[in-house]
C-alpha positions in Angstrom: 15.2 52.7 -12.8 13.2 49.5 -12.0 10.5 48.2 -14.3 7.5 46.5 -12.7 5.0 44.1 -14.1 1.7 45.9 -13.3 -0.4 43.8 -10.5 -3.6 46.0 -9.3 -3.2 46.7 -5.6 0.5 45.6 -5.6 2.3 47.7 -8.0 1.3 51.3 -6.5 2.3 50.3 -2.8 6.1 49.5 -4.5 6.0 52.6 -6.6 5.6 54.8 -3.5 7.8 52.9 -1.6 10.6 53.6 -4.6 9.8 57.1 -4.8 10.8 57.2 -0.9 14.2 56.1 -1.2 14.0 58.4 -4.8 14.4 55.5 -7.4 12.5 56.1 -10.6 10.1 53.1 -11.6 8.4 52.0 -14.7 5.2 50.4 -15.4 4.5 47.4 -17.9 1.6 45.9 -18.5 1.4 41.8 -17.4 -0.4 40.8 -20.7 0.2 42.6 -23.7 -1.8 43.0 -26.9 1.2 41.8 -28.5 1.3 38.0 -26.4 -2.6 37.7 -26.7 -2.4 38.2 -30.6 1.7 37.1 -32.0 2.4 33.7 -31.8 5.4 32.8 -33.8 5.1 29.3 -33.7 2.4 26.9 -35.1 1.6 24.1 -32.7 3.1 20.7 -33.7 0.9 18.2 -34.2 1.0 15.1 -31.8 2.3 13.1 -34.6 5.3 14.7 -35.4 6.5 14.5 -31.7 10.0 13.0 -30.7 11.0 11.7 -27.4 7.6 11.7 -25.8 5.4 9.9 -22.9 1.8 8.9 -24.3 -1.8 7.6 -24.0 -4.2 5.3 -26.3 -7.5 4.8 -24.8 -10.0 2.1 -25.3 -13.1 3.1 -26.7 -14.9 0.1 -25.2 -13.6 0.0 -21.5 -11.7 3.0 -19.5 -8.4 1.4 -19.9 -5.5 3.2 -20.8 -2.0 1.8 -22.7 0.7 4.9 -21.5 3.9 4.2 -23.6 6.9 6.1 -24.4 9.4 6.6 -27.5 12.6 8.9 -28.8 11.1 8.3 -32.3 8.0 10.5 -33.4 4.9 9.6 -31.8 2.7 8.9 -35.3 5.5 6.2 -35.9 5.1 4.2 -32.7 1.3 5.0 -33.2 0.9 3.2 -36.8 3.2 0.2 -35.1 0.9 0.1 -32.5 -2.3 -0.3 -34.5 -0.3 -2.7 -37.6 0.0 -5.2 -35.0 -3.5 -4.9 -33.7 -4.6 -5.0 -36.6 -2.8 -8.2 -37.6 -3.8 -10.0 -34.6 -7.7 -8.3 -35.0 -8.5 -12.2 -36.4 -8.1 -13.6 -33.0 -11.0 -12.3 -30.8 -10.9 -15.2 -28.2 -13.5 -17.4 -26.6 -13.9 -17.2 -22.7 -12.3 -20.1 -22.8 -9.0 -19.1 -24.9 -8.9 -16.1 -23.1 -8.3 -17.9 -19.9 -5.5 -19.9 -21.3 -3.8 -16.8 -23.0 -4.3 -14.8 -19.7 -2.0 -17.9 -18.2 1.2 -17.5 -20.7 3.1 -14.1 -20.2 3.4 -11.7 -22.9 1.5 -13.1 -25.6 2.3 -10.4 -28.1 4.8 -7.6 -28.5 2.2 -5.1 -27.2 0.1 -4.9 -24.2 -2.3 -2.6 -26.9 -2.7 -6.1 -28.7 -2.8 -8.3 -25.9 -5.5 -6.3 -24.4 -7.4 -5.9 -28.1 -7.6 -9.6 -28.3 -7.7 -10.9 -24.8 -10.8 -8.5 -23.7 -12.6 -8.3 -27.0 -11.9 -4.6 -26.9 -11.5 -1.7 -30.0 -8.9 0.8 -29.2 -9.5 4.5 -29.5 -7.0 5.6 -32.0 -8.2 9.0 -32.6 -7.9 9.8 -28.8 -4.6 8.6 -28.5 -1.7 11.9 -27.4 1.1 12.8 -26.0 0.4 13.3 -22.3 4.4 14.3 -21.9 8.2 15.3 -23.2 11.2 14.7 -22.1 14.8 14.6 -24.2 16.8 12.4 -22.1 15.7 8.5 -22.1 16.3 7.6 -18.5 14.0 10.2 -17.2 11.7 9.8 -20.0 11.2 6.3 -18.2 10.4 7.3 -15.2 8.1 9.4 -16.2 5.9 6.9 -18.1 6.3 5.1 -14.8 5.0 7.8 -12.8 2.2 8.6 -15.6 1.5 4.7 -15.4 1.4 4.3 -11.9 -1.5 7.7 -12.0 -3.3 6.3 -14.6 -5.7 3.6 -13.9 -6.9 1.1 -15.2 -4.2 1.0 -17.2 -3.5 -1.9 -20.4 0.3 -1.8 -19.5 1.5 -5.6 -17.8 4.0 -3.7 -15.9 5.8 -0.1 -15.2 8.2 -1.1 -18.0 11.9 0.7 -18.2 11.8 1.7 -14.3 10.4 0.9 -11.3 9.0 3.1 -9.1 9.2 2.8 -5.4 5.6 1.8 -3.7 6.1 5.4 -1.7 6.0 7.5 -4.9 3.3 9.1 -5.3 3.2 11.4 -8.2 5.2 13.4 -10.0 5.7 16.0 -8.0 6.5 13.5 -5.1 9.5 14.1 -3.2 10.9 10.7 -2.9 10.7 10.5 -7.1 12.7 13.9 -7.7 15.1 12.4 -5.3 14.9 9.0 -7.1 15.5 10.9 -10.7 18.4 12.8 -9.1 20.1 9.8 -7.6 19.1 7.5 -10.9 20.5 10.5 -13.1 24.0 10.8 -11.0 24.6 7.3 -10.7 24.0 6.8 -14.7 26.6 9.9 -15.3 29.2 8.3 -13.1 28.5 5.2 -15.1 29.3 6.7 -18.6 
């Protein structure tokens, strides 16, 4: 006996063919009652997320900061916005904005740099987790990837890993090769 998911137009052409060669076939529904209404598991909430690529948005320009962490996302959130915070005393002049822009890495976080630098508020309610990934080497390169497809972007560079100036996207053949070779070579190494 075969079973075959029901597709109009598709499934009776295969039945008949079957019933040539006399095999017996079944019919099931593609969507049942049953998917549409169970679902067993409740959503997680972006804060409670481990090992995660993500987003904060300004709500004054269309920048984006895309970061990544193995630790929940709410944590790395609220670190994100403590420093901010902290440094929210220190809106610059034009003037002092020019000099900062000429010293590298002014504060731990391109979020803050950007907050106090361009006079900006960030979006902190709009801020999610755009991806997931368990191990921390490709976790990397896909904030990289997400970085490099996001613009403008807050981000001073493509952090952890850098991406060849071919790559593309994510579903770019030159990065799959890339991860592969990155994820043998770091096996070999351990």
């Amino acid at each position: 006996m075969v079973t075959l998911p029901y597709v109009k137009g598709v499934t009776e052409p295969l039945e008949r063919l079957f019933r040539k060669y006399n095999i017996t076939t079944a019919v099931k529904p593609k969507t049942t009652l049953r998917g549409l209404l169970v679902h067993p598991k409740d959503k997680l909430d972006d804060t409670v997320k481990t090992d995660c690529v993500y987003k904060i948005p300004c709500k004054t320009c269309k920048k984006v900061y895309i970061g990544e962490t193995g630790r929940t996302f709410g944590v790395r959130l609220e670190e994100h916005r403590k420093e901010a915070e902290n440094m929210g005393g220190a809106i610059y002049t034009r003037a002092q904005r020019r000099e900062a822009e000429k010293e590298e890495n002014l504060n731990r976080s391109a979020v803050t740099d950007h907050t106090t630098r361009d006079n900006c508020v960030i979006d902190w309610e709009g801020a999610k987790v755009i991806d997931r990934e368990d191990n921390r080497r490709t976790r990397w390169i896909k904030e990289a990837i997400w970085i490099r497809k996001s613009t403008p972007v807050m981000n001073r560079d493509e952090r952890d890993y850098t991406l060849s100036h071919v790559c593309a996207g994510p579903n770019s053949c030159h990065c799959n090769a890339t991860r592969r070779h990155h994820a043998a070579r770091s096996d070999s190494l351990q």
